[in-house]
N, C-alpha and C positions, 0 to 999 in steps of 0.2 A: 457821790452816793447820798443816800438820804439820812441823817443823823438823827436821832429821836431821843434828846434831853429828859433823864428820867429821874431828874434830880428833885425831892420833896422842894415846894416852893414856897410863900410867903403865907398864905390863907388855907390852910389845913394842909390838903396835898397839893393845892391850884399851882401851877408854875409862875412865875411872871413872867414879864414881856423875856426877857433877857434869856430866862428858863425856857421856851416854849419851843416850837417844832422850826428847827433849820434846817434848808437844804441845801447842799454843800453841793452840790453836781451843776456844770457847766453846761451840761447838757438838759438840765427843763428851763434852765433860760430861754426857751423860744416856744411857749405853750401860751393857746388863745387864753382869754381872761373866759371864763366861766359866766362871769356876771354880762359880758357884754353878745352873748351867741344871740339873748331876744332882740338887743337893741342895733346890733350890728344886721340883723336880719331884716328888721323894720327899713333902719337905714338905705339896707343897699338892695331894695328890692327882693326882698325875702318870697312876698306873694309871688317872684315869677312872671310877672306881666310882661309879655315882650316890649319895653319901649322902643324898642329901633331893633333890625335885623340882626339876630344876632346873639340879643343881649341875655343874659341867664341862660343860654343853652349848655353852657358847661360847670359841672358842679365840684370838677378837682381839675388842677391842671399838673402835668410831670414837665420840670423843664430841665433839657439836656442842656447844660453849659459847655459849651465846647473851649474852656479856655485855652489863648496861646494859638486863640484864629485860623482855621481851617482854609484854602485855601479852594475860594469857590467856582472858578476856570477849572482845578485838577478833580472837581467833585460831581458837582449840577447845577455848573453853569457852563457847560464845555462851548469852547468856539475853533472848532474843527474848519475854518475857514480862514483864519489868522493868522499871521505869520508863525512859521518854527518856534521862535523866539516868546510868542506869547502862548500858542494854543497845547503846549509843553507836549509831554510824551503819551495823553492815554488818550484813546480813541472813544466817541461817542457811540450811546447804544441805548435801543429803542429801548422802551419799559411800556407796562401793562398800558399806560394811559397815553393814547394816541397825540402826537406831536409835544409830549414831555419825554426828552431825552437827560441821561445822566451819562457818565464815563464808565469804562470798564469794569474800575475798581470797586464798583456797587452794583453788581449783577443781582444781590435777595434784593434791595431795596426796588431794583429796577421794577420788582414780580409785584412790590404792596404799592404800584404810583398810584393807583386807581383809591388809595386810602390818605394819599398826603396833598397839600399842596405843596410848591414853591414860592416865595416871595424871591425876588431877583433883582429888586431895583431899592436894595436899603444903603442909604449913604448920610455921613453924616464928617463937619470935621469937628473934629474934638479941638477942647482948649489943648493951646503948646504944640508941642510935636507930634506928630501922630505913634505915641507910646500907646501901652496897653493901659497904667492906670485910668486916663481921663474917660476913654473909651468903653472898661470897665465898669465905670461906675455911672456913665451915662443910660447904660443899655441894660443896668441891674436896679436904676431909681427911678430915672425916667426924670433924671434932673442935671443940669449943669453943675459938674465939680465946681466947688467954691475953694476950697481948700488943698487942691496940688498943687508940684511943684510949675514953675512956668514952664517946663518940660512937660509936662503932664503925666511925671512919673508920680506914684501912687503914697500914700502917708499913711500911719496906721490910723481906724476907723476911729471915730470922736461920739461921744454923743450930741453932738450937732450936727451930725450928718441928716441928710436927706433919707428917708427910709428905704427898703428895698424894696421891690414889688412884693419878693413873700412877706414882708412886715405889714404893708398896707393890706394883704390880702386878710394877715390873720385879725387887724383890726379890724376889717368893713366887709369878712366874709367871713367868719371864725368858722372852726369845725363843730361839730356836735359835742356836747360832752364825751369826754371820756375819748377822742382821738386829737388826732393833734392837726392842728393848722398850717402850722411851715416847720418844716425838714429837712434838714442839707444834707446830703450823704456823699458818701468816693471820697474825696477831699476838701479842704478848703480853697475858697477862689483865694489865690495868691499870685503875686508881681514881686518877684524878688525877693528878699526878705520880710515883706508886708503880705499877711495874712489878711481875709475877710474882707476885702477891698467889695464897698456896694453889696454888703450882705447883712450889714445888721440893721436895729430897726432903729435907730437913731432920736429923732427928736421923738418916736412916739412910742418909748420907753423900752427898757429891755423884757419886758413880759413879752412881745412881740418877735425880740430873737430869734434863729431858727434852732429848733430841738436838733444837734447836731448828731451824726453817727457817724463818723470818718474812719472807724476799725476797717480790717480789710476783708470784705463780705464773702472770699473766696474760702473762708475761714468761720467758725462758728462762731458767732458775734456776743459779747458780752454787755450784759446789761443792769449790772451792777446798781446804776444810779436809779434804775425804774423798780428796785424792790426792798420792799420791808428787811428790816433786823429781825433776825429769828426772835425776841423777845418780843416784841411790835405786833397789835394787833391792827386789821384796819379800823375797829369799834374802837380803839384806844387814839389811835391817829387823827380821827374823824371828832371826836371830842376836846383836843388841844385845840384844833382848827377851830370848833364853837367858840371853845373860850378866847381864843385871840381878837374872833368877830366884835366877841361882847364885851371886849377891853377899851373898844373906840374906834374910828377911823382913822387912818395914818394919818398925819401930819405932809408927808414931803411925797413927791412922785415917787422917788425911791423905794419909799416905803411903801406905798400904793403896790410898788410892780414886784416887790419882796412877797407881800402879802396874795398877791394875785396867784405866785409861785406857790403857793399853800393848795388852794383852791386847785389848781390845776394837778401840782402831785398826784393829791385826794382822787378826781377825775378819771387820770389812768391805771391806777392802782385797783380806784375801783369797776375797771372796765378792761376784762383782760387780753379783749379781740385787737389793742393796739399792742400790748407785749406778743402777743402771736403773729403779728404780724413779722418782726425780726426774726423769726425761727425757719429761715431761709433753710433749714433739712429737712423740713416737713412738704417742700415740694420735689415730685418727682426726678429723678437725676437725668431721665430722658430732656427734663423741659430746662432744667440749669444747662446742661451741654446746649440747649438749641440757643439760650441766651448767650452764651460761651462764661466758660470759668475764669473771666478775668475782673479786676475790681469793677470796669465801669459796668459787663454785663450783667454779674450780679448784683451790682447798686440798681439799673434798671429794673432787675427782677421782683428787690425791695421796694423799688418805689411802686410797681402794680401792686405788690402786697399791701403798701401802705393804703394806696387807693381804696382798695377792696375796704379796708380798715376804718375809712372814712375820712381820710388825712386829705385836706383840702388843696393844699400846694406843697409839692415836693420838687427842689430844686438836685439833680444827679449833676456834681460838676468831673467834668474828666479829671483823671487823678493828678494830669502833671500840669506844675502851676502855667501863668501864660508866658511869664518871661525865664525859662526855663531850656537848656539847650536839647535839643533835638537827638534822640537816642533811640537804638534799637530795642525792642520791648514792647509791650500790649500795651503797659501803661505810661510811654515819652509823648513828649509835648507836640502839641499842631505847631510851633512857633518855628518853619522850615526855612529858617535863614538860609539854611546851605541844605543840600542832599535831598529838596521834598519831594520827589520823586519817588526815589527807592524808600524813602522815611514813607510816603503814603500809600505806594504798592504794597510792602512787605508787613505794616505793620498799623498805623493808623486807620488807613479804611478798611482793612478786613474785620476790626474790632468794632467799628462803629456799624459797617455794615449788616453784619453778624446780629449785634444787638438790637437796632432800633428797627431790624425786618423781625426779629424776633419780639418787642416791645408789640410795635403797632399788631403781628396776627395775634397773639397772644388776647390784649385788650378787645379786638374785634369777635374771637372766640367764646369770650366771656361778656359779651354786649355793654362795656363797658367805654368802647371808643366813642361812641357818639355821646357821651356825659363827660368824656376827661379828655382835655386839650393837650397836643402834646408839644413842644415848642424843642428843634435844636436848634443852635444859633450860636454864633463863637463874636469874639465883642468888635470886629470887623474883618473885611479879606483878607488878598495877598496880591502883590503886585500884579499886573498882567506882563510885564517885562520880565523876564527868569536871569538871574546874574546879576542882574544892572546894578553896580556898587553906587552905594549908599549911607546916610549917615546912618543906618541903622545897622551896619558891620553882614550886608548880606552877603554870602560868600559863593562859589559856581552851586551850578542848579539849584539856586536856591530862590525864595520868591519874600517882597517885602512887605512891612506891615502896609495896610491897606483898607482906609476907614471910608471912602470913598464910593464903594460900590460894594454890596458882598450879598447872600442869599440866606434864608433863612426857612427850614422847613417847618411848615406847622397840619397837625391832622386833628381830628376829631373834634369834639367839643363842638358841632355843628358846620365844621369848617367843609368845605365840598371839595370833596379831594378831587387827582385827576387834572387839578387844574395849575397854570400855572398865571400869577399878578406882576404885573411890572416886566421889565427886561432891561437888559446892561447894551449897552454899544457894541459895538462889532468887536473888539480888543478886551470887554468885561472891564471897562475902567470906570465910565459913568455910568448912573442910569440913564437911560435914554427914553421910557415909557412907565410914567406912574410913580415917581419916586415915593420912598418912603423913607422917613426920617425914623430913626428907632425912638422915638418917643410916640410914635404911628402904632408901631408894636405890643408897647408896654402899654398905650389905649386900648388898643385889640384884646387885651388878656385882660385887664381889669370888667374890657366889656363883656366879653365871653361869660365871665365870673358873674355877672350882677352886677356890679358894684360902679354906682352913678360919679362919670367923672366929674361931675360940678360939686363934689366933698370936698369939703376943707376941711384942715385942722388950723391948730395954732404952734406957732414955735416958739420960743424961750422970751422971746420978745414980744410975743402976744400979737404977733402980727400972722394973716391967714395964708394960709399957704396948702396949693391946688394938692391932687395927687401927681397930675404929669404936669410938666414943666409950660408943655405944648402940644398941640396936635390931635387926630383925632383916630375915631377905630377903623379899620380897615373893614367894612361892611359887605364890598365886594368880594371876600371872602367866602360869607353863610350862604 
């Protein structure tokens, strides 16, 4: 929450540094700098200019994380032609958009195809074993882990990390005053005991963070850290902040991104269209039901609110982390070592199906889809062999990690739905037609946004360093 030091200070009433406005909350750690919205805009194509197909046609993007990897043979990539053994138990079925089929188990989605694409041909091998951390953090930076295990299991996040895409976005896309730039809601991306794996903003400070809200939104959400002390005015609030200005410029990055935290408070406080945005009662109980009452439909629900709001990138990650065992519930993990079958009939894709047919008409209802990109995508597949033991402990009908070849939906933001890019082999193991590397991806969204991939920044060594690692935007797309 926010604390407001009201203790007489050194020069009549003035506070000093030490005395002045603290914010104690974990949660504005991840608000754009204020100061950088003109220059950030400048930067990355603010005027809108189409330089290539594509680029600046989306002005928010919501990204569905599917962590704990969905399994893209049992979703929309079926291959009803392949042995028992691969093409598992659900049957393919036509959708709105002629020759894109999906499986049973997404019959709403089937009805919005004419609204998404498919990407089908993303493969990539991660460093080590094919674990979730390396994979995660590949397909959340859009850079090669430096820092895991030779396993490629996960470490807790450094500030030497590589940034995330919402990091990069809210530096070189910021929001407008007064909403916010990057947002993680449902839960944290987590791999076992490691939280925030490829989520924070790393070398390019924690002012860039994402404003986190991980309460459970099926529930009336508290917002404690985004409001004044009953004794606190915002004309009292907004006056410390001058004086702190007029005390000097920081010294150390730290203090830079401390100070930025000032600025941005002030920002939302003073603009209450992003506190109304979490007030998930104020929408119709017809339209909650249609998104479903579960954490991730109503994080989805938040994150079109946020949209509306002005919030530039909102990341909704599924609630159960990726390396997490597999359990009956709305909210248990895609990670179907064993059981994915009945784990994805009963309980996985009616939740996702539910929401993201509800996300996309929703969006298109309120002519909002064609300006915000919507991205799901889980940080790779699942085996196309079902059973086949493994070091990764798969146990019957169950299906293995699988970074190889895997699908990823994306709609709006200028993207032409209806269609589908790339294709997997006859078995769903390779791509076979158009590969794409998920650093393809992470260029796709940056380009979507504006924002010119030949930006660099610097790292701690003063050495430059791109925003993708590699690769370029998927243009056949727009």
């Amino acid at each position: 929450m926010l604390a407001i030091d009201t203790r007489p200070g050194r020069l009549c009433d003035s506070p000093s540094r030490r005395e002045l406005l603290t914010v104690g909350s974990v949660a504005l750690a991840g608000l754009s700098l204020p100061q950088l919205l003109q220059a950030g805009a400048t930067r990355t194509g603010g005027s809108r200019l189409p330089l290539a197909q594509g680029f600046g046609r989306a002005t928010s993007l919501i990204f569905l994380y599917l962590q704990g990897a969905p399994s893209h043979i049992d979703l929309w990539d079926p291959k009803p032609d392949a042995p028992a053994e691969i093409r598992g138990e659900f049957k393919p079925i036509r959708t709105a958009a002629p020759g894109l089929n999906l499986t049973e188990v997404l019959p709403l989605l089937a009805r919005q195809a004419k609204r998404f694409a498919l990407i089908r041909s993303i493969g990539v091998k991660p460093r080590g074993l094919a674990n979730h951390g390396a994979a995660i953090y590949m397909l959340l930076t859009g850079h090669d882990p430096t820092n895991f295990s030779p396993t490629g299991l996960a470490v807790p996040p450094s500030l030497e990390d590589l940034p995330s895409v919402g990091a990069v976005v809210s530096r070189y896309r910021p929001a407008r005053r007064g909403s916010l730039s990057y947002v993680a809601v449902c839960g944290p991306v987590r791999e076992g005991a490691v939280a925030s794996v490829g989520q924070g903003s790393g070398l390019l400070g924690g002012a860039h963070d994402p404003f986190a809200m991980y309460d459970d939104p099926t529930l009336p959400l508290r917002l404690e850290g985004l409001r004044l002390p009953a004794d606190t005015t915002l004309g009292r609030l907004r006056a410390r902040i001058d004086l702190r200005a007029g005390l000097g410029r920081p010294a150390s990055s730290r203090r830079s991104d401390f100070d930025g935290y000032y600025g941005q408070a002030l920002s939302l406080l003073s603009a209450p269209r992003t506190l109304r945005a979490f007030k998930l009662e104020d929408e119709a109980p017809v339209l909650r039901d249609r998104y479903g009452r579960t954490r991730f439909g109503q994080s989805c629900l938040l994150a079109r609110r946020l949209v509306e709001s002005g919030a530039r990138f909102v990341q909704v990650n599924w609630p159960a982390g990726s390396d997490t065992e597999p359990a009956p519930g709305p909210d248990g993990s895609w990670d179907t070592h064993r059981n994915n079958f009945p784990m994805l009939r009963t309980w996985r894709a009616p939740v996702f199906d539910q929401t993201v047919s509800a996300l996309l008409e929703d969006l298109h209802a309120r002519g909002l889809l064609e300006t915000t990109l919507v991205v799901a995508v889980g940080e790779f597949g699942r085996s196309p062999k079902i059973g086949a033991p493994t070091t990764n402990n798969v146990g019957p009908g169950g299906r293995d990690h699988w970074p190889s070849c895997y699908t990823c939906l994306i709609a709006g933001g200028g993207v032409k739905g209806g269609q589908v890019y790339g294709a997997s082999d006859r078995h769903g193991a390779y791509p076979q037609k158009q590969p794409v590397h998920p650093y393809d991806l992470v260029a796709t969204l940056h380009h979507a946004l504006g924002i010119d991939l030949q930006t660099e920044y610097r790292d701690t060594l003063d050495r430059p360093r791109r925003l993708v690692e590699h690769g370029e935007p998927i243009v056949g797309l727009f």
